[in-house]
N, CA, C and O of each residue as an XYZ file, in Angstrom:
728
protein
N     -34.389     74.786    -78.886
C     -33.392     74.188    -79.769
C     -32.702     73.054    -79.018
O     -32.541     73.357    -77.836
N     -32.251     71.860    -79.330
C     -31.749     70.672    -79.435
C     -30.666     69.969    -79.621
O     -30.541     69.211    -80.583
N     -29.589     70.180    -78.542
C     -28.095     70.018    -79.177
C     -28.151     68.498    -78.570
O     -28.268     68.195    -77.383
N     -28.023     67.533    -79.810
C     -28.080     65.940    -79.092
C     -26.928     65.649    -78.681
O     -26.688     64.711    -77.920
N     -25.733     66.780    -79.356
C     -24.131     65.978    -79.080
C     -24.028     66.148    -77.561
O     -23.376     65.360    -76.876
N     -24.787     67.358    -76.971
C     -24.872     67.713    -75.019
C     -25.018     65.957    -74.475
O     -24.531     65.425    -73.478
N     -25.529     65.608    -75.123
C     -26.523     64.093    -73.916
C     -25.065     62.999    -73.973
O     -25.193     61.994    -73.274
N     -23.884     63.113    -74.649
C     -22.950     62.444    -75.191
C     -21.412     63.349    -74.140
O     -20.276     63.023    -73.797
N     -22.013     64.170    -74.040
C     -20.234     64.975    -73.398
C     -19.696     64.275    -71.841
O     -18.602     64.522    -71.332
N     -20.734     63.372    -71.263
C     -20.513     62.764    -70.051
C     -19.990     61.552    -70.910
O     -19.176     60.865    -70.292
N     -20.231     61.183    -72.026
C     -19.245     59.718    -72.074
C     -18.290     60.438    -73.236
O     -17.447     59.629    -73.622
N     -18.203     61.474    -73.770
C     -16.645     61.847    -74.275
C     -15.537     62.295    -73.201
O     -14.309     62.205    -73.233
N     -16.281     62.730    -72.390
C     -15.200     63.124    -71.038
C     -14.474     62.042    -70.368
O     -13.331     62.038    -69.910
N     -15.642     60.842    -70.412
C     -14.959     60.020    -69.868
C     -13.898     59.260    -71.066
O     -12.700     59.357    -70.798
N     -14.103     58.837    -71.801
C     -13.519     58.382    -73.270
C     -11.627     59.329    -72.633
O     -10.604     58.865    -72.129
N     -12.013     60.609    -73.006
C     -10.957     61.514    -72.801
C     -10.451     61.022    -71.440
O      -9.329     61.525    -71.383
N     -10.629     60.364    -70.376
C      -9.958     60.051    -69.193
C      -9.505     59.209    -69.712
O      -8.275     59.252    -69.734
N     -10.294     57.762    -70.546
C      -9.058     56.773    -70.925
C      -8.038     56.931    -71.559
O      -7.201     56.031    -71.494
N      -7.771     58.071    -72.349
C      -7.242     58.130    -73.200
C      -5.876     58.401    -71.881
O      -4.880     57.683    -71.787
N      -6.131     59.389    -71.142
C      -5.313     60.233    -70.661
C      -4.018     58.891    -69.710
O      -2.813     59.024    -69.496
N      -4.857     57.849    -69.398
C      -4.743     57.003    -68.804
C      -3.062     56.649    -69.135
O      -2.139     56.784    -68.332
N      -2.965     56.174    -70.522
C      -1.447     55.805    -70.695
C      -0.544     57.556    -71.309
O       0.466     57.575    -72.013
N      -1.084     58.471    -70.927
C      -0.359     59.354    -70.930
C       0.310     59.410    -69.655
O       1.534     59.536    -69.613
N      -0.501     59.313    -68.443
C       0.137     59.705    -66.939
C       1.159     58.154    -66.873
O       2.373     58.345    -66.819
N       0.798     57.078    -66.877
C       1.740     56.189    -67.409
C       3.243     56.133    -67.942
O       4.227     55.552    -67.483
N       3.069     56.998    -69.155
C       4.322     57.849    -69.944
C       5.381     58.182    -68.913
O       6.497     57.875    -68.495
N       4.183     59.128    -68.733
C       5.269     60.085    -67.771
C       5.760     59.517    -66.337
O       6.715     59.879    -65.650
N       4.936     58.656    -66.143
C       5.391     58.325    -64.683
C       7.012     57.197    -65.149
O       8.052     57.256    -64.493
N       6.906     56.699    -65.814
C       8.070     55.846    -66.137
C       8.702     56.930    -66.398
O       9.544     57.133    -65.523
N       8.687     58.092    -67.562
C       9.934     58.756    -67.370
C      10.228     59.807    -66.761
O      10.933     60.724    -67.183
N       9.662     59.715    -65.665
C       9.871     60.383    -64.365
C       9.746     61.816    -64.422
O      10.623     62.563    -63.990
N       8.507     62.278    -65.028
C       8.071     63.479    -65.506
C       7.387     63.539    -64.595
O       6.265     63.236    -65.000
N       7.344     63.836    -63.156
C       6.354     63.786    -62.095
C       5.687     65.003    -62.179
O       4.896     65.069    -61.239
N       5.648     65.938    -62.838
C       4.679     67.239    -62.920
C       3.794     66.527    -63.728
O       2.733     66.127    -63.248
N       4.095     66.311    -64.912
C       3.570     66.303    -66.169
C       2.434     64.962    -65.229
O       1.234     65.078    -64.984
N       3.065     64.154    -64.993
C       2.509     63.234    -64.458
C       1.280     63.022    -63.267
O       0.467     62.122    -63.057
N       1.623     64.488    -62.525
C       0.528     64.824    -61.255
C      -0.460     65.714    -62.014
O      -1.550     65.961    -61.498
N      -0.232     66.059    -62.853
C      -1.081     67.124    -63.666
C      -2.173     66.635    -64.628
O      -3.258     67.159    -64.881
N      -1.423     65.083    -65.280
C      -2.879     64.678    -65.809
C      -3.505     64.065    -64.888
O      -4.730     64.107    -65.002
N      -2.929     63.274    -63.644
C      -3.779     62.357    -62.659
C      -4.912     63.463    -62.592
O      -6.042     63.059    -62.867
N      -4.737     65.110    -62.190
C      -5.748     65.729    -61.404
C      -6.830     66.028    -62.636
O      -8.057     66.091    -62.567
N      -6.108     66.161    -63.583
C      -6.745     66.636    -64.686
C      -7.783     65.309    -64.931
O      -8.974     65.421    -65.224
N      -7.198     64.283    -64.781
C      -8.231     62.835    -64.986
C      -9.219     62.603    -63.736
O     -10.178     61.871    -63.985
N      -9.128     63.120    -62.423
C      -9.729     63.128    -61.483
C     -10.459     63.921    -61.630
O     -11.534     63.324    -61.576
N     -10.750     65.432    -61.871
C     -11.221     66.191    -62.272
C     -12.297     66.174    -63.311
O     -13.352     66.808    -63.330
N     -11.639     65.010    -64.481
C     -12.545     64.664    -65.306
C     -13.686     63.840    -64.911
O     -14.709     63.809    -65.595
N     -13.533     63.105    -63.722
C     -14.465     61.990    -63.566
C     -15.371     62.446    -62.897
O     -16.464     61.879    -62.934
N     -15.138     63.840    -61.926
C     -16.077     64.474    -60.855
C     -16.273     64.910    -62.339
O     -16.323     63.853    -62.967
N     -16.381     65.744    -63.029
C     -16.980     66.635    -64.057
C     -18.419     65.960    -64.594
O     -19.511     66.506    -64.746
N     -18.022     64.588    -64.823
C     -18.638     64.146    -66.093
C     -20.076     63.043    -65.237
O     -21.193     62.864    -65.724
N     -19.545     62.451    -63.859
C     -20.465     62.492    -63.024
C     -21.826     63.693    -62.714
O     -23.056     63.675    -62.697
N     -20.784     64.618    -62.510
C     -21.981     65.988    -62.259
C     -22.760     66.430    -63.134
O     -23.831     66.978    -62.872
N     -22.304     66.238    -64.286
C     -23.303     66.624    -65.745
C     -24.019     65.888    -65.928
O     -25.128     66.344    -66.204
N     -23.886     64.250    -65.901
C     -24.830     63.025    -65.852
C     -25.855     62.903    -65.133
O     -26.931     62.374    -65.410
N     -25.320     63.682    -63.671
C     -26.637     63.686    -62.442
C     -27.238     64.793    -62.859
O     -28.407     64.662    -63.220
N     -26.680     66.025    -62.915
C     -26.856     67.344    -62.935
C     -28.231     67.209    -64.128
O     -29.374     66.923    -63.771
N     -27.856     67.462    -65.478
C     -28.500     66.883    -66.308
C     -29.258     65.733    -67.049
O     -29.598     65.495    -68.208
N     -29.366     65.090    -65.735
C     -29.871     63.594    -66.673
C     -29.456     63.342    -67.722
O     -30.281     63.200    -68.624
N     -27.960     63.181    -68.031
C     -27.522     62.384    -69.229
C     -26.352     61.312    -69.088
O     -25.183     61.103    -69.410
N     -27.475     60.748    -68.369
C     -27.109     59.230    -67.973
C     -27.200     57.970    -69.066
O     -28.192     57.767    -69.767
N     -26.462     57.480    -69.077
C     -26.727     56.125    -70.605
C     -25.973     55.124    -69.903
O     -25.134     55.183    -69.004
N     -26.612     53.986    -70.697
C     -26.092     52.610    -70.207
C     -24.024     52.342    -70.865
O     -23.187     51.467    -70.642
N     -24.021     53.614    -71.678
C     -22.522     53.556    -72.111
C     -21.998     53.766    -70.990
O     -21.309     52.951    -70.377
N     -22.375     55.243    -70.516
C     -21.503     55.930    -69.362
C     -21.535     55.009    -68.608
O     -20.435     54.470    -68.492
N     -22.593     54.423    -67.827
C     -22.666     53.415    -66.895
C     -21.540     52.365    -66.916
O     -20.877     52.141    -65.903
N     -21.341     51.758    -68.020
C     -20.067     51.203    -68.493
C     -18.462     51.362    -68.141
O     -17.644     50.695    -67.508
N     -18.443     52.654    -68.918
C     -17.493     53.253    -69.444
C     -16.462     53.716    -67.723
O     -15.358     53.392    -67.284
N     -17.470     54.502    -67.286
C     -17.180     55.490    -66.137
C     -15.881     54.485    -65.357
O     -14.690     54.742    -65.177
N     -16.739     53.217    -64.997
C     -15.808     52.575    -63.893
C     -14.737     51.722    -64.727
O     -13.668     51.391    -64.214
N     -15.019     51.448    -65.800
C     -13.868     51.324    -67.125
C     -12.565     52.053    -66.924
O     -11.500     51.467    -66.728
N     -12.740     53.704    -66.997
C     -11.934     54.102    -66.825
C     -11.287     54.325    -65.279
O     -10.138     54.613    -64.942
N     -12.505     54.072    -64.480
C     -11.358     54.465    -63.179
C     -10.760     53.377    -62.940
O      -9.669     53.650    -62.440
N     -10.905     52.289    -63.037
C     -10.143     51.176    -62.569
C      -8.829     51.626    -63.564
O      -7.819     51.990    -62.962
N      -8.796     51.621    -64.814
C      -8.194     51.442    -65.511
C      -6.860     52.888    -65.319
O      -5.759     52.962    -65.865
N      -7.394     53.677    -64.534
C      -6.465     54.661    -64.153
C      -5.873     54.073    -62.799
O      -4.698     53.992    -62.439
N      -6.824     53.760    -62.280
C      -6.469     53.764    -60.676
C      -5.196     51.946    -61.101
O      -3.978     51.999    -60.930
N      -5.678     51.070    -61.443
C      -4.799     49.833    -61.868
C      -3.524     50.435    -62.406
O      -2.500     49.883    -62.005
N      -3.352     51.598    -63.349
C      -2.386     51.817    -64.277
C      -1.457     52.727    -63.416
O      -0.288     52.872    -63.776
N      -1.873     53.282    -62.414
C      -1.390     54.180    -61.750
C      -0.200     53.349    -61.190
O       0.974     53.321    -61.559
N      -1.141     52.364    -59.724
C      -0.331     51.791    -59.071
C       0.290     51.037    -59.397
O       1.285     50.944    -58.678
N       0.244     49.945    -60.654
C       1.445     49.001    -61.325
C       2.428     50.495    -61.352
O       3.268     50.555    -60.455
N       2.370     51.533    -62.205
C       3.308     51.740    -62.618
C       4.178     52.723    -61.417
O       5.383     52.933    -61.553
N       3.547     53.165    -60.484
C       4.111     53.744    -59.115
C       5.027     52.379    -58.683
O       6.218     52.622    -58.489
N       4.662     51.193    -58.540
C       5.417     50.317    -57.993
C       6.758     49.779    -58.757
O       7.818     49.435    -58.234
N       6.389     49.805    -60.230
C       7.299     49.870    -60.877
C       8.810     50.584    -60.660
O       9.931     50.155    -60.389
N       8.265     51.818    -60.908
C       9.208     53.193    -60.480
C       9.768     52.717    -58.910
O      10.686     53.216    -58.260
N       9.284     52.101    -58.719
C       9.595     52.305    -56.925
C       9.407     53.157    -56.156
O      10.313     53.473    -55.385
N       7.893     53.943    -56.116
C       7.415     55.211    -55.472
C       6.240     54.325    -54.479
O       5.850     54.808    -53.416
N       5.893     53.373    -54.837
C       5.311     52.721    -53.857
C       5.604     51.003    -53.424
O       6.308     50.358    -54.201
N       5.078     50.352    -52.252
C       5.469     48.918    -52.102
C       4.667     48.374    -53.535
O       3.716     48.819    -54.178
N       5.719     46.967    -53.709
C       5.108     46.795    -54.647
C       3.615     45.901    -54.182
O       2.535     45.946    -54.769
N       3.942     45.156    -53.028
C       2.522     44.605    -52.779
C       1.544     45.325    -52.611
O       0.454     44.824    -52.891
N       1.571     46.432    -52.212
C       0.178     47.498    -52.228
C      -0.654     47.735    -54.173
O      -1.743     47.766    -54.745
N       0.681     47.828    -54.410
C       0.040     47.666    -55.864
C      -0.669     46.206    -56.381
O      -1.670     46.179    -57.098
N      -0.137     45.303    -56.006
C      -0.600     44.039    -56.199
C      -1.671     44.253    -55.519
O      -2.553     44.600    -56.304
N      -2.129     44.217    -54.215
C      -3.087     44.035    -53.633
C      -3.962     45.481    -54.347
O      -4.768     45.458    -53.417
N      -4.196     46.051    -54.751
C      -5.303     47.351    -54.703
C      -5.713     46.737    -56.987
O      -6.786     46.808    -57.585
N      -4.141     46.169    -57.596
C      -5.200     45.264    -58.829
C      -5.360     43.863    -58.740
O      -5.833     43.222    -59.679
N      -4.969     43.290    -57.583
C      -5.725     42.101    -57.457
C      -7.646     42.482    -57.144
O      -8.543     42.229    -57.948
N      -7.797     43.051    -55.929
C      -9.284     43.212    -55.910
C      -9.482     43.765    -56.976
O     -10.561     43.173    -56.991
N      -9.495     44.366    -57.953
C     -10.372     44.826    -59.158
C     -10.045     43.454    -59.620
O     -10.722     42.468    -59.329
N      -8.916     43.437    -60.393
C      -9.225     41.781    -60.899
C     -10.232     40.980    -60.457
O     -10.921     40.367    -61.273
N     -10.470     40.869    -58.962
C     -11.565     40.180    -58.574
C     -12.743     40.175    -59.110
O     -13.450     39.253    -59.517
N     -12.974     42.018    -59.043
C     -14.379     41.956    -58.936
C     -14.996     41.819    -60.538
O     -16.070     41.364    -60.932
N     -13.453     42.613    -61.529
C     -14.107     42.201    -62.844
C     -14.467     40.885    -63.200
O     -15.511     40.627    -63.800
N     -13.418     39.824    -62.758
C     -13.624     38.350    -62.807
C     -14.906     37.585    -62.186
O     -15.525     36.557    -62.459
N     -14.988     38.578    -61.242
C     -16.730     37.912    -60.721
C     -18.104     38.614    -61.613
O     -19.189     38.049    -61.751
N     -17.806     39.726    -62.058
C     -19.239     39.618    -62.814
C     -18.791     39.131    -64.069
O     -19.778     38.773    -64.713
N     -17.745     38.961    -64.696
C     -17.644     38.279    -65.962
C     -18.464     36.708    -65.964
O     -19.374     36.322    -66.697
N     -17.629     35.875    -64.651
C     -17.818     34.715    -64.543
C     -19.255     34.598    -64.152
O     -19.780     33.542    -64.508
N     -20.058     35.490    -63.461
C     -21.674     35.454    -63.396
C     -22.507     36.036    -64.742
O     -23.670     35.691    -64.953
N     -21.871     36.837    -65.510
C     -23.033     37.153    -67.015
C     -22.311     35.402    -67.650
O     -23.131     34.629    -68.145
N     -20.947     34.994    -67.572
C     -20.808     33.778    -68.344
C     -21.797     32.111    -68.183
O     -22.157     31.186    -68.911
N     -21.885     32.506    -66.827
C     -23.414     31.333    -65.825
C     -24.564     32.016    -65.888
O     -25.384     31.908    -64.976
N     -24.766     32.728    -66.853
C     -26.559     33.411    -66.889
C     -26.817     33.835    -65.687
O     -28.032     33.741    -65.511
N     -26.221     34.312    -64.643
C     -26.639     34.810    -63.389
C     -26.131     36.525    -63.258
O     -25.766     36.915    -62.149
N     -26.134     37.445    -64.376
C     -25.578     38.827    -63.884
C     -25.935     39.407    -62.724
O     -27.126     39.488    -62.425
N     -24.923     39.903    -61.890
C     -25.175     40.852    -60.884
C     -24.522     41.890    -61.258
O     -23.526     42.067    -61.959
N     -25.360     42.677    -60.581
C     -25.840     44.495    -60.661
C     -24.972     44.778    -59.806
O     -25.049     44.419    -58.631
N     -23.806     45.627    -60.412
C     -22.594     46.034    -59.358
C     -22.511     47.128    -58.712
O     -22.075     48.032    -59.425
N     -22.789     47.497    -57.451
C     -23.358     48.964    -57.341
C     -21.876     49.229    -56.104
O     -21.446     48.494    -55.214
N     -21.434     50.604    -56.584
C     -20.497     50.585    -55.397
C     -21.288     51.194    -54.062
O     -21.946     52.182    -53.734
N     -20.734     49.826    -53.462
C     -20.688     50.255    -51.976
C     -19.913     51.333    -50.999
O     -18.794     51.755    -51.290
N     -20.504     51.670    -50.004
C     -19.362     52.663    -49.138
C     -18.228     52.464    -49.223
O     -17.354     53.071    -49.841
N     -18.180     51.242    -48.344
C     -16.772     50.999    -48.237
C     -15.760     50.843    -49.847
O     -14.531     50.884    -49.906
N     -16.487     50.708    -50.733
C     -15.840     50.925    -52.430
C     -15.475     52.368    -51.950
O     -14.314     52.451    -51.551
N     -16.108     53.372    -51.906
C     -16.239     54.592    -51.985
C     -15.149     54.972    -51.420
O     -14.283     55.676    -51.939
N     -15.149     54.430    -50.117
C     -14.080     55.231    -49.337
C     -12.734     54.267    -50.138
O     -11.635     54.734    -49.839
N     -12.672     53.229    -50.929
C     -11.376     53.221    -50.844
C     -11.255     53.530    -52.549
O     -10.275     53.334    -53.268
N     -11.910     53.799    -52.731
C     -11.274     54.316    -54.265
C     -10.605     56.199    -53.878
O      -9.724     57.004    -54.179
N     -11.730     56.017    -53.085
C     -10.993     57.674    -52.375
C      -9.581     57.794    -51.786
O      -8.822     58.763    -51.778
N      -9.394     56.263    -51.182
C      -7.904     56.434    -50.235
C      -7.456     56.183    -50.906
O      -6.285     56.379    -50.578
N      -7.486     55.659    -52.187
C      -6.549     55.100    -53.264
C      -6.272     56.203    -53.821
O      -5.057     56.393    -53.879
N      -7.018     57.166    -54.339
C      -6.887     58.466    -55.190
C      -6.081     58.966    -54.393
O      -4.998     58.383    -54.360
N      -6.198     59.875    -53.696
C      -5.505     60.799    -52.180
C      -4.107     59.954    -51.847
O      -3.230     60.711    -51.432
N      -3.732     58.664    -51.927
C      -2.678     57.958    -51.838
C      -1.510     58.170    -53.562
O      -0.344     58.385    -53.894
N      -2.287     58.027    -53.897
C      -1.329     58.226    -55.682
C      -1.220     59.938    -55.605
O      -0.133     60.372    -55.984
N      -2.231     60.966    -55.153
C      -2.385     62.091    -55.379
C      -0.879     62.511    -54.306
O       0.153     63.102    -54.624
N      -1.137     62.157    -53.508
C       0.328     62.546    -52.227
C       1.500     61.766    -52.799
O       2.546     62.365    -52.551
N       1.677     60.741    -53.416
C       2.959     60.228    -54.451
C       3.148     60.997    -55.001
O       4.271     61.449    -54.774
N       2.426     61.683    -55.976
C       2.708     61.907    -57.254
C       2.675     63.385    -57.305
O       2.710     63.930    -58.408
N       2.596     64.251    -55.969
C       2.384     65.368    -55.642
C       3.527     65.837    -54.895
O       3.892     67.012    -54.915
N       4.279     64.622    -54.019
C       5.605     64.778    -53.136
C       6.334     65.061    -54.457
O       6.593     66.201    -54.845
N       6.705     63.723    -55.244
C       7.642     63.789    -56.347
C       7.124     64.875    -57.020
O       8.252     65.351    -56.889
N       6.591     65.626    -57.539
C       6.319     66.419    -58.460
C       7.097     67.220    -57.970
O       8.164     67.476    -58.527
N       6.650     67.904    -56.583
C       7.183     69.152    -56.403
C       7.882     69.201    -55.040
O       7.639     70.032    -54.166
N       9.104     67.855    -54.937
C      10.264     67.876    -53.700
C       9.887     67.908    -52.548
O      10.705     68.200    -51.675
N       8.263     67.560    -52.144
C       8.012     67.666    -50.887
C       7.873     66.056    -50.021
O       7.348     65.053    -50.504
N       8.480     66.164    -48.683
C       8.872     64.953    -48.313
C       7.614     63.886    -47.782
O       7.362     64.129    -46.603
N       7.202     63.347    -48.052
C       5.951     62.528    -47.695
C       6.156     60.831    -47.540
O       5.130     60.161    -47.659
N       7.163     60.272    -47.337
C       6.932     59.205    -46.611
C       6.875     59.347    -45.230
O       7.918     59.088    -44.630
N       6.015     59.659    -44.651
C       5.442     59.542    -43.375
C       4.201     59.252    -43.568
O       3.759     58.376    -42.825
N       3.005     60.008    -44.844
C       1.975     60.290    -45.236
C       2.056     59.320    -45.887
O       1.198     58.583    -45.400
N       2.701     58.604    -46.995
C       2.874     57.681    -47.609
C       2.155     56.443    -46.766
O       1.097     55.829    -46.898
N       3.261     56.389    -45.834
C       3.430     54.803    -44.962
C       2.251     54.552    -44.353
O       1.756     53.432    -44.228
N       1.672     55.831    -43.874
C      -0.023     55.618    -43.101
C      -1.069     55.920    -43.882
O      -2.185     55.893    -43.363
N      -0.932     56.270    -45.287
C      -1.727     56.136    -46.203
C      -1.700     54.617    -46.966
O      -2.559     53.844    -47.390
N      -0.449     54.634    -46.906
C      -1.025     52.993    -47.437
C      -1.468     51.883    -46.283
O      -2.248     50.980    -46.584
N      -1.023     51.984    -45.190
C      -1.997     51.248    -44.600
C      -3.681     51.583    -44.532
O      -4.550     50.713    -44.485
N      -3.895     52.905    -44.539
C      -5.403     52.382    -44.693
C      -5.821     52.029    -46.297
O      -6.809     51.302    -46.403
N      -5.220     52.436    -47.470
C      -5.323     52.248    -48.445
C      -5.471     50.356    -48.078
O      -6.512     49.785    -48.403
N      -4.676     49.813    -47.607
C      -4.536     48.199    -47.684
C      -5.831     47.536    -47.060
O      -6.415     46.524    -47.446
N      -6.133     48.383    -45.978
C      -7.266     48.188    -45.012
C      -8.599     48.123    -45.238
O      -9.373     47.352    -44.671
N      -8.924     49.078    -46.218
C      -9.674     49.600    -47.162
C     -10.436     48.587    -48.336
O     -11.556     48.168    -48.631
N      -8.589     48.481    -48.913
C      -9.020     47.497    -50.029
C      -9.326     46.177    -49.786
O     -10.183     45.620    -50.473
N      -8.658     45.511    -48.773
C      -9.233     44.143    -48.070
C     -10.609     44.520    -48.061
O     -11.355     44.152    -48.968
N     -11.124     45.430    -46.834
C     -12.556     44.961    -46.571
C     -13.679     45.802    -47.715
O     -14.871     45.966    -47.454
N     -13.158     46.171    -48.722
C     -14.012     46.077    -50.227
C     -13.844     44.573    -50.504
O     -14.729     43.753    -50.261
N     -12.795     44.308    -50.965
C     -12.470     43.147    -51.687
C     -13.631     42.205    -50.361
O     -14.783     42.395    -50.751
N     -13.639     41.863    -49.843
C     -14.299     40.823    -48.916
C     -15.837     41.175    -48.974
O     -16.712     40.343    -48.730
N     -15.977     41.927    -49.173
C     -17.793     42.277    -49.108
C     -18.190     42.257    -50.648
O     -19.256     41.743    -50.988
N     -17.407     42.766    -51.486
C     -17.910     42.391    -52.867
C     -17.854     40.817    -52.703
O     -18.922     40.207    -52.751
N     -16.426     39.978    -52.473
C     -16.535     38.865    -52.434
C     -17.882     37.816    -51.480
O     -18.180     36.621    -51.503
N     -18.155     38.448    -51.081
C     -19.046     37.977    -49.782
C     -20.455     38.106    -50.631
O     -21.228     37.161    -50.472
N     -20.829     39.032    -51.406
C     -22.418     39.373    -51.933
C     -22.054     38.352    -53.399
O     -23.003     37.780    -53.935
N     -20.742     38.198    -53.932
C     -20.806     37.662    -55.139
C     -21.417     36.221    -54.611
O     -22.500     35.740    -54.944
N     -20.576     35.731    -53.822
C     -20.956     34.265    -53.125
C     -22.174     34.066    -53.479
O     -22.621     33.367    -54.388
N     -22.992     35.086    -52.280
C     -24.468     34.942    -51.768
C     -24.881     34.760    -53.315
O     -25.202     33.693    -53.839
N     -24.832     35.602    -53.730
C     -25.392     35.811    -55.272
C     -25.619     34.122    -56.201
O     -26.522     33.464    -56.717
N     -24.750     34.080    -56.060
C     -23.961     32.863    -57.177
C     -24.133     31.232    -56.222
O     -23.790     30.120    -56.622
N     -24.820     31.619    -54.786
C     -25.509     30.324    -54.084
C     -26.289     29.302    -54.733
O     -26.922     29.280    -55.788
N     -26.162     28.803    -54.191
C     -27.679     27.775    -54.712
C     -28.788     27.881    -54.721
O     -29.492     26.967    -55.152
């Protein structure tokens, strides 16, 4: 027997992360820091989930492919504007961690717009800093939640968070170049 809606639950899961996206938002402005650490994990949670079913099961699609990093930017961007907002983090760390996405969306836009698409594959160093980025909002939004003191963890998390995101931002920038050469 044949359930076709199964081959679809890796891009409703993710769908369901965007959604969740301006909920943790909500709350982070009104300073609902439970409510607020609870969907981040719940949205983190969602993205390992819906990864593992995609690999797990081969129900991989050119949506999910899409969609997936759709939503993490779009959490991970929404997070830190609005942490900086609040004043739970510098605000230039937030600038700097959606300036490089800005980048990198702006570089494959501006290469499918010159007939030249490149194939965006995350790299390690992506890897590790979408990770220090997560684990950095996760220890914000985990101190405030529940009164525990973490600017110490903060201050040396965002430096490698900054460290991180520079040398992503420079190697995507560096292959877009090559790419987009003569």
């Amino acid at each position: 027997m044949s359930f076709p809606l199964i081959r679809w639950l890796p891009n409703f899961i993710t769908i369901g992360r965007l959604v969740l996206t301006p909920a943790a938002v909500d709350m982070l402005i009104s300073e609902n820091w439970r409510a607020a650490f609870a969907i981040f994990v719940l949205a983190g949670a969602s993205d390992a989930l819906d990864g593992w079913l995609a690999k797990t099961f081969d129900l991989r699609s050119d949506l999910g492919a899409l969609l997936d990093p759709i939503a993490d930017k779009a959490l991970i961007v929404s997070i830190y504007a609005t942490l900086a907002v609040v004043g739970a983090i510098p605000a230039w760390l937030a600038i700097l961690v959606v300036s490089r996405d800005v980048m990198i969306v702006g570089a494959v836009v501006v290469s499918w717009l010159l007939q030249r698409p490149i194939k965006v594959r995350p790299l390690p160093v992506s890897k590790a800093t979408t990770a220090a980025q997560l684990v950095l909002a996760a220890v914000v939004l985990g101190g405030r939640a529940f009164g525990y003191p973490v600017d110490e963890a903060v201050g040396a998390l965002a430096a490698i968070v900054a460290a991180l995101t520079i040398a992503s931002a420079s190697v995507y920038l560096w292959r877009w170049v090559e790419h987009m050469g003569p």
